[in-house]
C-alpha positions in Angstrom: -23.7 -7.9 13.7 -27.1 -7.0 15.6 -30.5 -8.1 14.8 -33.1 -6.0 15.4 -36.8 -6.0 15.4 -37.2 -5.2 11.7 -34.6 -9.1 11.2 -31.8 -6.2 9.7 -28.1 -7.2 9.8 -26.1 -4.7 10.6 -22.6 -4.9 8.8 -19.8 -3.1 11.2 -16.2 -1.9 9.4 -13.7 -4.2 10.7 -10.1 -4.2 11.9 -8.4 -5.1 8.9 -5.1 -4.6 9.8 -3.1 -4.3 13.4 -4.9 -1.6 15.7 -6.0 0.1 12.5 -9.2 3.1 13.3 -10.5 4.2 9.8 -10.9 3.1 6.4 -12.4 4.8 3.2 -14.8 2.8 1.7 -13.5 3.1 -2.2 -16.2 1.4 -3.9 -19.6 -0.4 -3.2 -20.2 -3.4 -5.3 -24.0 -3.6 -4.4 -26.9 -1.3 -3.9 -29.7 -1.5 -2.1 -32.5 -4.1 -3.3 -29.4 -6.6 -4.1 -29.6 -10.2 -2.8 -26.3 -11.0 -1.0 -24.9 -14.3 0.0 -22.6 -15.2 3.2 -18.9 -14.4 1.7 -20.1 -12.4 -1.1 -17.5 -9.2 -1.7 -19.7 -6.0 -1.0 -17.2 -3.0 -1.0 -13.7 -1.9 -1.1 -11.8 -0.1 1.5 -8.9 1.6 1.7 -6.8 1.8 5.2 -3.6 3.1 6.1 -1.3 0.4 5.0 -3.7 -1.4 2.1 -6.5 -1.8 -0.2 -9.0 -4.8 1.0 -12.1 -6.4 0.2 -14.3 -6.9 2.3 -16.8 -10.1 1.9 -20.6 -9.9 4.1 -20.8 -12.6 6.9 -24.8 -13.1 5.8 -27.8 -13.7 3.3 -30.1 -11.1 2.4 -31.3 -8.4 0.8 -29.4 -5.1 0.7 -31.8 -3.1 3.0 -29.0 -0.1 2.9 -25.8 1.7 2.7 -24.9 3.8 5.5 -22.1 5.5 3.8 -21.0 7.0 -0.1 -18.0 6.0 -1.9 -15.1 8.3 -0.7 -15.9 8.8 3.2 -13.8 7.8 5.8 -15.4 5.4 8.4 -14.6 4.4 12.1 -13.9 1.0 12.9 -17.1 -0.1 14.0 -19.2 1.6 12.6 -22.5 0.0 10.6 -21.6 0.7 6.8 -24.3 -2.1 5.5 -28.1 -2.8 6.6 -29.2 -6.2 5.2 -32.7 -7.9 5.6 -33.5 -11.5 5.7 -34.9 -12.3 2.4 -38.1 -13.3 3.5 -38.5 -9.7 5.6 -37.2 -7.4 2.9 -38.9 -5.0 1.1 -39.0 -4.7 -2.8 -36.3 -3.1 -4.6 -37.2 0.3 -4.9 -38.9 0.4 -1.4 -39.6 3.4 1.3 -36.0 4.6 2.5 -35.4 4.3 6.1 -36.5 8.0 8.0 -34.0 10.3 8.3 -34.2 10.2 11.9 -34.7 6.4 12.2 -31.4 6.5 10.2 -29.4 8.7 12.8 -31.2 6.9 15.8 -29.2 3.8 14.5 -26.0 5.6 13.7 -25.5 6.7 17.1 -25.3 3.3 18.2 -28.0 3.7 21.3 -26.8 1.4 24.5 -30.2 -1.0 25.4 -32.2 0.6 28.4 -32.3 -3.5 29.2 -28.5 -3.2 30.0 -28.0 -6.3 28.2 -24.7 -6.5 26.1 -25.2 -5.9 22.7 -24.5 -8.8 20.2 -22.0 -8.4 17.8 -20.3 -10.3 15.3 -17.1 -12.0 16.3 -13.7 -10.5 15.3 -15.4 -7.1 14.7 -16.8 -6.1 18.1 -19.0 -2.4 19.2 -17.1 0.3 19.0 -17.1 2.6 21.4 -19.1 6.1 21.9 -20.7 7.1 18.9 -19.9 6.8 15.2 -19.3 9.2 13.7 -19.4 10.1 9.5 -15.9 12.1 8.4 -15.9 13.3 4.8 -12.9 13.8 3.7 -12.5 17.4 3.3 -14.7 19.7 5.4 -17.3 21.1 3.4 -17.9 18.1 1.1 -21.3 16.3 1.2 -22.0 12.6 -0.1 -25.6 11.5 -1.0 -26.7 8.6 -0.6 -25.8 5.9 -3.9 -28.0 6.2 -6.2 -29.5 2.3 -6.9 -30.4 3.0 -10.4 -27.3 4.3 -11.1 -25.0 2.1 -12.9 -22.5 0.3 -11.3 -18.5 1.9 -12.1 -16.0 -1.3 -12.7 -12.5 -0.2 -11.9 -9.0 -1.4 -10.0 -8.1 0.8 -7.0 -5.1 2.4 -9.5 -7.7 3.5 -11.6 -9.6 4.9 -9.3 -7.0 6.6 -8.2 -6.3 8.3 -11.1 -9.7 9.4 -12.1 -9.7 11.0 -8.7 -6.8 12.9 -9.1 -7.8 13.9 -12.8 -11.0 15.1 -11.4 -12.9 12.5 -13.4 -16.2 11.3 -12.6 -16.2 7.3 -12.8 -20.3 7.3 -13.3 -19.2 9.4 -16.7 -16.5 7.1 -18.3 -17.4 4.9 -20.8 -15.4 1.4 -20.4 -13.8 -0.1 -23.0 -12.2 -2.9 -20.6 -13.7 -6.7 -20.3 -16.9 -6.9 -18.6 -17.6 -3.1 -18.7 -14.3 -2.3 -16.0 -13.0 1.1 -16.8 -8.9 1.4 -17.7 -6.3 4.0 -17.4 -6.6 4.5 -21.0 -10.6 5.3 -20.4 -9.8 8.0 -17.4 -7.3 9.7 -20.0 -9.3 10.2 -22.7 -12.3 11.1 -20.6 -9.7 13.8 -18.9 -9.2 15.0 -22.3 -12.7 15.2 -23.4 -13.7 17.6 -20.8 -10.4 19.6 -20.4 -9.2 18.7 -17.1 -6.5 20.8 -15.6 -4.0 17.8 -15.0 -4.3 15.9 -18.3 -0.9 17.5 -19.3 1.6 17.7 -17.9 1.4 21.9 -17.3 -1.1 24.3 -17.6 -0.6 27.8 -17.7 -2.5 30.6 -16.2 -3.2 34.4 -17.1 -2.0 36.6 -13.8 -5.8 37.6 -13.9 -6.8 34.5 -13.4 -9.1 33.6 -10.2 -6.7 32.8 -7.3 -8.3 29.4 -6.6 -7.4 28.2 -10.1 -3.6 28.8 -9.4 -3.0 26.2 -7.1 -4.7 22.4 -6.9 -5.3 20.9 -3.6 -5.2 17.3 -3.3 -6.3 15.6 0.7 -3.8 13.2 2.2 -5.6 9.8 3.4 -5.2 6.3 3.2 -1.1 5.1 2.2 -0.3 8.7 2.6 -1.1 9.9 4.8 0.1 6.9 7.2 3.3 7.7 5.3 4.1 10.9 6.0 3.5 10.2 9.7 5.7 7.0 9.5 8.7 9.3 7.9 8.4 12.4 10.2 8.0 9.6 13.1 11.2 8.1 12.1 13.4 11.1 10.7 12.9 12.5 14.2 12.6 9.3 16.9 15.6 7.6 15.1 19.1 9.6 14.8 20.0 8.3 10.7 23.6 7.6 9.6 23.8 7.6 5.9 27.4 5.8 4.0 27.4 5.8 0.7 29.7 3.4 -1.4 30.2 3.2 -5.3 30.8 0.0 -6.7 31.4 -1.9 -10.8 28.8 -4.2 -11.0 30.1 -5.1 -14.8 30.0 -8.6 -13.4 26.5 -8.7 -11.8 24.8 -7.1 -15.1 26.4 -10.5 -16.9 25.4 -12.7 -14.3 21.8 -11.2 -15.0 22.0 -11.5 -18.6 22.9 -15.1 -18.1 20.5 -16.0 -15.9 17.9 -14.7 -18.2 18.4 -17.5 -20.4 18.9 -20.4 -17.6 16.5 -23.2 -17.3 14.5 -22.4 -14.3 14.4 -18.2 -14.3 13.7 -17.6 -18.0 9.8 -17.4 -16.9 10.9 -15.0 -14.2 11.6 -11.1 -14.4 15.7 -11.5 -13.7 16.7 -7.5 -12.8 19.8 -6.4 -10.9 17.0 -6.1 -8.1 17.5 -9.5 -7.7 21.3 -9.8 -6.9 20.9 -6.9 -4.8 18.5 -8.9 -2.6 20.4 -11.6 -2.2 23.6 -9.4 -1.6 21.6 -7.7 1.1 20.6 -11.4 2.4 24.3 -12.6 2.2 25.8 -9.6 4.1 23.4 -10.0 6.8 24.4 -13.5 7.5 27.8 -11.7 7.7 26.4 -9.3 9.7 23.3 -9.9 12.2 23.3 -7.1 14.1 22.1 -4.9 10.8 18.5 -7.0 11.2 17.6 -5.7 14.7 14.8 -3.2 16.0 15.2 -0.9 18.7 12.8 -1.4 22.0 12.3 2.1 23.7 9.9 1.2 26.2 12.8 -2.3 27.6 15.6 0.1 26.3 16.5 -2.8 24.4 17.9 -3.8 21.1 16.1 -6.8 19.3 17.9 -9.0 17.0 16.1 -10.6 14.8 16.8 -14.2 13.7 14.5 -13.6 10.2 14.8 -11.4 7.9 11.2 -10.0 6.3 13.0 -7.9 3.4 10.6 -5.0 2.8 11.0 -3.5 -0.7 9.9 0.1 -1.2 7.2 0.1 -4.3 6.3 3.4 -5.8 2.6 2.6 -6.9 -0.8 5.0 -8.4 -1.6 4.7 -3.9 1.8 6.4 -2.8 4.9 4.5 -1.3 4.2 1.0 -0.5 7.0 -1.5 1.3 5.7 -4.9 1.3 8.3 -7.4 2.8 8.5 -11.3 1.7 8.4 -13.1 4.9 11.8 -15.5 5.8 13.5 -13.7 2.4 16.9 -15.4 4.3 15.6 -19.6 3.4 14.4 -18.3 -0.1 16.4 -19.5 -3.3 17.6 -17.2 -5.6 14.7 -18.4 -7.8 12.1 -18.6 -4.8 13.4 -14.9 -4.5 12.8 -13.9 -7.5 9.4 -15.2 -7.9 8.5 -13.8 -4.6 9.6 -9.9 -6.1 7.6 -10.6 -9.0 4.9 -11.7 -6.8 5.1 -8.6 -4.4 5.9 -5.9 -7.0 3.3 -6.9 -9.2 0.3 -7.0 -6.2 1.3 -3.5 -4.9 0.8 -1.6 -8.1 -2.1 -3.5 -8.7 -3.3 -2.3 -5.6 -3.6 -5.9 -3.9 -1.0 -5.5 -1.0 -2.5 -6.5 2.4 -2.0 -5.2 5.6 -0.4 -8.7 6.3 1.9 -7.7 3.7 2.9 -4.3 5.1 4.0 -5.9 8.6 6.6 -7.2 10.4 9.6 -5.7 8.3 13.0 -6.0 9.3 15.2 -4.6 6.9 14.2 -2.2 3.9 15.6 -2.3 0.0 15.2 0.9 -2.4 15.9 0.9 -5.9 15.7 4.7 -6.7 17.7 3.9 -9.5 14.7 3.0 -11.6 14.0 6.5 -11.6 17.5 7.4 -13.0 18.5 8.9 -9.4 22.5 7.9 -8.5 21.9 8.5 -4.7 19.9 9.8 -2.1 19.7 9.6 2.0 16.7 7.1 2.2 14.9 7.5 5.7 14.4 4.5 7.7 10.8 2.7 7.8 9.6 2.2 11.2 11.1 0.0 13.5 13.7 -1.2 11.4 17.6 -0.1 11.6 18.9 -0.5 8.0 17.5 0.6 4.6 19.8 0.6 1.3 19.1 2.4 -1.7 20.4 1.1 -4.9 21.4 4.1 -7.7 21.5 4.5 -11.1 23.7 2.0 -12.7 25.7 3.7 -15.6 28.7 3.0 -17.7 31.7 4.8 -16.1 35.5 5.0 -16.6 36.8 2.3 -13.9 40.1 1.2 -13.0 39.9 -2.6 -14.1 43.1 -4.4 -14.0 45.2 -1.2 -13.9 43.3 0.1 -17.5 41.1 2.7 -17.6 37.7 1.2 -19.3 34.2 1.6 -19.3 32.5 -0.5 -16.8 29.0 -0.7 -15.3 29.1 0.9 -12.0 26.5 2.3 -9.5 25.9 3.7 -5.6 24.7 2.2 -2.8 23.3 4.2 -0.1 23.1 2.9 3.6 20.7 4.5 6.1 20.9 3.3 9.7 20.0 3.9 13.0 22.8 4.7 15.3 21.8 3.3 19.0 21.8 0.1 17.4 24.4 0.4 14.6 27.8 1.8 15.0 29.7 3.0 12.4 32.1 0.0 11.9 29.1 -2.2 11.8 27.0 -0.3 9.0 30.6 0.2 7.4 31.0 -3.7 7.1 27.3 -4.3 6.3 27.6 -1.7 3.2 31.1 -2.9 2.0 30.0 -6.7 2.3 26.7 -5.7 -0.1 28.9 -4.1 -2.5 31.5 -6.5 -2.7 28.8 -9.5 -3.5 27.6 -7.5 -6.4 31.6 -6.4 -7.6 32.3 -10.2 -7.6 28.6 -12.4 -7.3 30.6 -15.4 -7.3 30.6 -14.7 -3.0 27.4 -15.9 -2.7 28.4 -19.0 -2.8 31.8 -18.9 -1.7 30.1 -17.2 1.4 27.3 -19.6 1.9 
């Protein structure tokens, strides 16, 4: 924060997560001519690993906003002017010039060589800022202050962007004027967007630039794709696969449904895979480690953060529940809920996103059987859960139908050998054959 001659406070984009250097600004809840109090939420931003709010450090009056909805911003950089109440002009007063504007944008060092204030946690950042639209061409004017204010969760806004819908244009039906799904959708329809079915066909004389849809990679995933490429190539990836009846773990589910205790909570096989995961690495410690290339070192870890991978409207999340290993199987389960439920509504924080030490899957939801899941960063196991589905089995020498599903094991090999992923995988899958282990294992 600086204070200038004029009494503005200058708002800088913060550091939201670990080492993080851009964020899109998503949404601006205030416009200029709005009075703002200290801890008052003023935008949304979007960074690499979450959606945050961010709340002012200050009164005033919204002087202005040095960036639109949808650009990308260095952290640093000024995004809100606010004047002391008693200094601010009425709503509706001269804009700042152009080339006063870009004066403070380029972040000037004082002839006096005195150190610039700033506010603490944020800090100056160095060189100039700089404004990076998202795609090169595209131009964003300035907000509009008589222009109404759009309502609407991150996921929303997500999916009127990729619909092509205009938020200023949808009507809200939701509580207190937010705009839903089911608003985006039937705008979509109304003006015969291209992706409101599933497939559109196109004559062959068709302009060339209608064939194809482009769609820019930022935020979630972008950070992503660089984490998967990262790994796929830094760490060399083992998969074992191993199929397994879980007849027994689908009635242990269906019992604790209906037990005092869980029949608030959302009992899946999820669940029992978690704490199969948990059990097995108490078995097996040397699954929870991380590999140190600068020390040539292998870290074990004596916690276990269990990440699970959520597929949400942002891209692939993996939020982890911190100490998953002291957890009951009901602290578990409400912690899943907890997580699940806060990254598709778009609520995960960076905290959240960090400090990961072992990764769970479940591409069965999506009525996959198996796959060859690539390892998130840092870590040296992820297990995918299959498709479960009623097979013929083997069951006490009889042929019979019984539930059965795949695991998949992904690991990294300096730090996992083969017998060591092998008795990691077959310790999972004999938890969720015969749950009863864990507690005869405890």
């Amino acid at each position: 924060m600086t204070e200038t001659a004029t009494h503005l406070s200058e708002f800088r984009m913060p550091d939201v997560g670990e080492g993080l250097t851009e964020a899109e600004i998503l949404a601006w809840y205030v416009q200029p001519g709005d009075r703002v109090t200290d801890g008052q939420v003023v935008c949304e931003i979007e960074t690499a690993k979450a959606v945050v709010e961010l709340p002012i450090p200050f009164d005033g009056v919204v002087r202005e906003l040095r960036f639109a909805e949808g650009e990308t911003v260095e952290v640093g950089a000024v995004i809100i002017a606010v004047a002391d109440a008693g200094d601010a002009e009425p709503h509706g007063g001269p804009e700042p010039r152009p080339e006063d504007r870009a004066g403070e944008a380029r972040a000037v060092p004082d002839p006096s060589g005195e150190r610039e204030p700033v506010l603490v946690g944020y800090g100056v950042a160095p060189g100039a800022s700089r404004r990076r639209p998202r795609r090169a061409g595209s131009s964003h004017p300035p907000p509009d202050p008589s222009a109404r204010k759009v309502r609407a969760k991150p996921p929303v806004r997500k999916l009127a962007k990729d619909l092509g819908v205009d938020l200023t244009t949808v009507s809200p039906t939701g509580p207190d004027g937010v705009i839903t799904r089911e608003d985006i959708h039937a705008a979509a329809i109304r003006a015969g967007s291209a992706l409101s079915t599933p497939t559109r066909l196109i004559s062959a004389a068709a302009d060339p630039a209608e064939q194809e849809t482009r769609i820019p990679v930022t935020g979630v995933r972008r950070a992503t794709a660089a984490a998967v490429t990262s790994s796929a190539f830094t760490a060399p990836h083992v998969t074992e696969f191993m199929t397994v009846d879980v007849t027994r773990t689908m009635k242990l589910v269906r019992e604790l449904r209906c037990e005092p205790g869980f029949d608030s909570l959302h009992i899946t096989p999820l669940l029992i895979a978690a704490r199969a995961v948990l059990t097995a690495v108490a078995r097996n410690p040397g699954v929870n480690a991380a590999w140190d290339e600068a020390a040539q070192e292998i870290v074990l870890k004596h916690h276990v953060n269990l990440g699970i991978a959520a597929a949400t409207p942002r891209g692939l999340l993996v939020p982890n529940i911190k100490n998953a290993q002291a957890l009951s199987l009901a602290g578990l389960a409400e912690a899943l809920d907890s997580l699940v439920d806060a990254a598709r509504a778009g609520r995960t924080t960076p905290a959240d996103m960090t400090g990961g030490t072992l990764t769970l899957t479940n591409i069965g939801v999506f009525g996959v059987d198996a796959g060859t899941p690539i390892l998130n960063p840092g870590e040296a196991a992820i297990l995918a859960i299959g498709a479960i589905r009623p097979r013929p089995w083997i069951h006490r020498g009889k042929v019979k139908s019984r539930q059965v599903l795949t695991l998949a094991l992904s690991f990294d090999h300096r730090l996992i050998d083969g017998e060591l992923g092998s008795r990691f995988l077959a310790d999972v899958a004999a938890v969720l054959e015969r749950p009863h282990r864990l507690i005869a294992w405890c």
